[in-house]
N, C-alpha and C positions, 0 to 999 in steps of 0.2 A: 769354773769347773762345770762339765755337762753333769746334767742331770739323768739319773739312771728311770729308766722306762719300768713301770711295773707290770706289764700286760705283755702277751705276746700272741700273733693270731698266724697261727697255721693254716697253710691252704695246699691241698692234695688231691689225686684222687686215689679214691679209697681201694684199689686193687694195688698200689704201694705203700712200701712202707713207709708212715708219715712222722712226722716231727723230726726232722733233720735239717739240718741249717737252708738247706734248697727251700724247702717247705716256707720259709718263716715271710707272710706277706706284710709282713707291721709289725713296728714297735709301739705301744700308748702306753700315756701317764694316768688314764682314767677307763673304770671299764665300759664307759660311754663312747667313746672313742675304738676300743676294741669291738665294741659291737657293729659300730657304724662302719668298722671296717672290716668286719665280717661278712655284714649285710652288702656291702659296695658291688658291683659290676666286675672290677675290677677282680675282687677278691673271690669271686664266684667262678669266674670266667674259666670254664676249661677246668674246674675242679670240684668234684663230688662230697669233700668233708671238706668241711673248715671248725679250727677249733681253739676257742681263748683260753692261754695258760696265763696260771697268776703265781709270779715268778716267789710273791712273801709268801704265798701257801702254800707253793711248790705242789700246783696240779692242775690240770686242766677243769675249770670250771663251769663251760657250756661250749655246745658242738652244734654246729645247722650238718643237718644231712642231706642229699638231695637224694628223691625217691625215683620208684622207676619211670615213673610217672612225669616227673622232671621239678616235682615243686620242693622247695625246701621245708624241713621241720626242724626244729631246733629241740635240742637232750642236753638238758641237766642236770 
């Protein structure tokens, strides 16, 4: 039986509307693993919010923005 994933990390950018199944760059079983894959190259690339939702709290729990400036900050 697979194992259900409890994290989920969005990647967008922020002048669309985000968290819809496009959006979704990763599944994780830890939120260690969601971060790393928020923080990634990958996950950054070409999108301005990224944001870990925690599927048993049912809410997104922390967001990296990227500024005008270009650097990221993370909102909790």
């Amino acid at each position: 039986m697979a194992e259900n994933k409890r994290f989920i990390v969005f990647a967008y950018d922020d002048h669309e509307r985000g968290g819809g199944c496009n959006d979704i760059h990763s599944l994780t079983n830890t939120f260690e693993e969601a971060e790393q894959a928020a923080c990634s190259e990958e996950g950054r690339s070409n999108n301005d919010t990224v944001e870990i939702y925690d599927i048993q709290q049912e809410k997104a729990i922390c967001s990296f923005y990227r500024t005008v400036s270009g650097d990221w900050v993370r909102d909790e």
